[in-house]
C-alpha positions as CSV (number, residue, x, y, z in Angstrom):
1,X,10.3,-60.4,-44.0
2,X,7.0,-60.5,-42.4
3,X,7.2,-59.0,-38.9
4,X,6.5,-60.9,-35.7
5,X,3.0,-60.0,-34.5
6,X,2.0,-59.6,-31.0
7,X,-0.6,-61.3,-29.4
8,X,-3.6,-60.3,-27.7
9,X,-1.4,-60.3,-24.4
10,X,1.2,-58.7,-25.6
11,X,-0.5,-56.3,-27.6
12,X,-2.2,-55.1,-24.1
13,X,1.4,-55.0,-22.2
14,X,2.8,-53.0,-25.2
15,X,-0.5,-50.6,-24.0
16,X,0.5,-50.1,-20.8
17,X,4.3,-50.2,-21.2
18,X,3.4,-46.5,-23.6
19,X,1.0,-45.6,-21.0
20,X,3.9,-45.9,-18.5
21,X,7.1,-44.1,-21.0
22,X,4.3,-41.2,-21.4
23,X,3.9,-40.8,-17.3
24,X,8.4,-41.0,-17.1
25,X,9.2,-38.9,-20.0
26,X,6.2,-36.4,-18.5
27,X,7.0,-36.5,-15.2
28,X,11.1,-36.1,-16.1
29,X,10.3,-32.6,-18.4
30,X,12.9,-30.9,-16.2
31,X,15.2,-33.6,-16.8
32,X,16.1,-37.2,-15.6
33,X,18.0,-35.7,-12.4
34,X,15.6,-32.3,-11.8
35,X,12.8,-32.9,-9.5
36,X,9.8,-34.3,-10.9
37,X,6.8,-33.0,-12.2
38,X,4.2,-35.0,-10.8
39,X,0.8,-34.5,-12.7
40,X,-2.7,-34.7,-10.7
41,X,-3.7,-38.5,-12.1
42,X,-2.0,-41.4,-13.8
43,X,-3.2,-40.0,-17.1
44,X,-1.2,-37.6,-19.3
45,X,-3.5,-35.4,-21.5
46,X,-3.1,-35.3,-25.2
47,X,-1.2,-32.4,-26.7
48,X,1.6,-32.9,-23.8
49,X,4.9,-32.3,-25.1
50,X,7.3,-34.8,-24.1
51,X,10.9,-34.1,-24.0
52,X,13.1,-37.1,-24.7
53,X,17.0,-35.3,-25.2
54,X,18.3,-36.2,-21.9
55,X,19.4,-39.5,-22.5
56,X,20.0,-42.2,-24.7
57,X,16.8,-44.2,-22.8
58,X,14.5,-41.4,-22.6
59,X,15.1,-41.3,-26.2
60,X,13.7,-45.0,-26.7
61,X,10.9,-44.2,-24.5
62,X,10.1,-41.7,-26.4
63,X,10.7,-43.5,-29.8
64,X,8.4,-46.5,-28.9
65,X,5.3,-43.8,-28.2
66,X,6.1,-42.1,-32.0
67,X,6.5,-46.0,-33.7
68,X,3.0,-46.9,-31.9
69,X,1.4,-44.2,-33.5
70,X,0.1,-42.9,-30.0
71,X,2.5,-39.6,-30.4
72,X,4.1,-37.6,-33.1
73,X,8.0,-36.1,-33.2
74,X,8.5,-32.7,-33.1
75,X,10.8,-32.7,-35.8
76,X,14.5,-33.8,-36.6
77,X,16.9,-32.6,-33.8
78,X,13.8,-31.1,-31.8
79,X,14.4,-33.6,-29.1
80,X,10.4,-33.6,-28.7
81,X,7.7,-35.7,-28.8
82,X,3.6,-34.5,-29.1
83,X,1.1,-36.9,-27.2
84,X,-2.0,-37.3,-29.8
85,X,-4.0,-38.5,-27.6
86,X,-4.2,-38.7,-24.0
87,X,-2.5,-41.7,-22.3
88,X,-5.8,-43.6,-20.8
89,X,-7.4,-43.4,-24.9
90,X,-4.1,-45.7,-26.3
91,X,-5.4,-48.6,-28.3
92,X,-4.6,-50.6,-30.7
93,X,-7.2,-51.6,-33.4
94,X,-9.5,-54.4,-32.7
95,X,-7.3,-57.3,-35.1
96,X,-5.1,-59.7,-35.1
97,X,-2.5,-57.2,-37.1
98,X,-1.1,-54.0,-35.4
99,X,-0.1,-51.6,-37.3
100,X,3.7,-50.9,-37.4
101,X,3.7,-53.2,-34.5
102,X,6.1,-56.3,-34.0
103,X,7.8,-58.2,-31.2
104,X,10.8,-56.3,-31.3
105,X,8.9,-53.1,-30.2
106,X,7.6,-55.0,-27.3
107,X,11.2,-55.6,-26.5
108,X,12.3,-52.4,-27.0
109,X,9.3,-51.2,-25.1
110,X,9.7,-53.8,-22.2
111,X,13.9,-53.1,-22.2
112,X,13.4,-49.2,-21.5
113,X,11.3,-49.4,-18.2
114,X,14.2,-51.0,-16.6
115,X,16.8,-49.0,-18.5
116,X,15.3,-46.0,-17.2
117,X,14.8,-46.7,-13.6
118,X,19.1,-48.0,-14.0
119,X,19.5,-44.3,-15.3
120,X,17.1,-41.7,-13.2
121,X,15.3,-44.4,-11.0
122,X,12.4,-42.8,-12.3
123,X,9.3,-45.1,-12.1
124,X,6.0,-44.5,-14.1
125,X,2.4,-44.4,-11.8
126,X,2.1,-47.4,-9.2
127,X,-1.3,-48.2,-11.0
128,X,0.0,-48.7,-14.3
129,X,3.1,-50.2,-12.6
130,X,0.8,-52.6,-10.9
131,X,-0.9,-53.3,-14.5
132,X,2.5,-54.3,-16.2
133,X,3.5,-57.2,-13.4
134,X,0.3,-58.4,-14.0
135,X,0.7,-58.6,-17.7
136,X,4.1,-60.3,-16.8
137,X,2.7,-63.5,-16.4
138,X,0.2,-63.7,-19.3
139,X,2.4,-63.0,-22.0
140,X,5.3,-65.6,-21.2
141,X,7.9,-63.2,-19.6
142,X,7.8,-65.1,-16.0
143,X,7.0,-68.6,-15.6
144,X,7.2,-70.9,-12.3
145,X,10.2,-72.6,-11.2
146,X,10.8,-75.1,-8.2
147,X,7.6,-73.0,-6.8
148,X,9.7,-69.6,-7.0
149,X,8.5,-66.9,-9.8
150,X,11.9,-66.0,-12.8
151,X,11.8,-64.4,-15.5
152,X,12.4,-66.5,-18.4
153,X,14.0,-66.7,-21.5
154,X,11.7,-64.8,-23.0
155,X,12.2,-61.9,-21.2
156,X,15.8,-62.1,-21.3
157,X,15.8,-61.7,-25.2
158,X,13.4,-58.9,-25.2
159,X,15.5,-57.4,-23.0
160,X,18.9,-57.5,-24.9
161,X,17.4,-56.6,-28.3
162,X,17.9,-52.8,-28.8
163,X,21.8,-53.7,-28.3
164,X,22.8,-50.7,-30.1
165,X,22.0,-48.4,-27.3
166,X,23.5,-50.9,-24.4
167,X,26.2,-53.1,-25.8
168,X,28.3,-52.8,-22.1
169,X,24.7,-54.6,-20.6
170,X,23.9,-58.1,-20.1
171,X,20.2,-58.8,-18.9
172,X,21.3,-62.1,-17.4
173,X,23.7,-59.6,-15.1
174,X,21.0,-58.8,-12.7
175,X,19.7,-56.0,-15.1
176,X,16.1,-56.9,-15.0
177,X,14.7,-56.4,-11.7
178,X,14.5,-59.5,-9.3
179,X,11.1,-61.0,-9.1
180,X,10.6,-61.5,-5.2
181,X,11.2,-57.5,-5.5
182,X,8.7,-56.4,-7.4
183,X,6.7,-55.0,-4.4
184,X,9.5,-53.1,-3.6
185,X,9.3,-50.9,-6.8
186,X,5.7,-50.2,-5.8
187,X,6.1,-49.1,-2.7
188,X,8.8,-46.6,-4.1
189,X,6.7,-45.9,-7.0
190,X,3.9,-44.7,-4.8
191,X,6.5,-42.2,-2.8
192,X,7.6,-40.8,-5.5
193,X,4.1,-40.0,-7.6
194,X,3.5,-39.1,-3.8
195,X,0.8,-41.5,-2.6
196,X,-0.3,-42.0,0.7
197,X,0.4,-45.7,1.4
């Protein structure tokens, strides 16, 4: 079958969502429930060594960096991952196909920032943060209702597809994060990468 490609929008979310795994899985090297280890800028260099054996979700995280080419695996049962390139230099070619890239990643992708924070409450850099709720809107996964701001079916599915590694969750069972919220997550995001506010 012919893989679902992403579009221009959701090729740049799927950007950011890496940028964002790369900053948790860096900044949770000690583990999900050590204290962090909060680098200088937003921006992981290349060559960092990512651990993702903690959990089932850092796992994902750091399977979505590997299958968008932007980082390679140690090796089977190493429980690593090796940036390629530093976290600000991920691209995607300039086309209409990405490589190895369909909509399922995206979902995958999408799924594990909020399966993270449910596990560590671990958020990636406020910035970045910032950059993902603003892709929200342009790629279909929010949409106006009655003049209030919900996700939408959309982002429902995308959050329900890697089933294998959360049968016992049901996005529609306040799993994604409420809307009004999203400030909120900010705010704490900012505290913990320990910017003045």
């Amino acid at each position: 079958m012919e893989p679902e490609r992403l579009t221009p929008s959701e090729a740049a979310l799927m950007v950011e969502l890496c940028r964002y795994h790369a900053q948790i899985l860096y900044i949770s090297q000690d583990g999900l429930y050590g204290p962090p280890h909060i680098p200088e800028s937003e921006v992981v260099p290349a060559g960092t060594v990512l651990f993702d054996h903690f959990v089932s979700s850092a796992e994902l995280l750091a399977s979505v960096l590997i299958e968008s080419g932007f980082a390679q695996s140690g090796g089977m049962g190493s429980g690593t991952c090796k940036l390629l390139m530093s976290s600000d230099q991920f691209r995607f070619p300039e086309s209409d196909v990405f490589p190895r890239q369909n909509v399922s990643h995206l979902g995958s992708a999408f799924y594990g920032v909020f399966n993270m924070y449910k596990d560590s409450e671990r958020l990636g850099h406020p910035t970045t943060l910032k950059r993902i709720f603003d892709l929200l809107s342009a790629t279909g996964l929010t949409e106006e209702r009655y003049g209030c701001v919900e996700w939408c079916e959309k982002a429902l599915d995308w959050a329900s597809r890697p089933r294998h590694l959360a049968k016992w969750l049901r996005p529609d069972d306040e799993y994604l994060w409420n809307i009004d919220t999203l400030d909120c997550y900010l705010e704490e995001a900012k505290l913990l990468w320990q910017i003045d506010t």
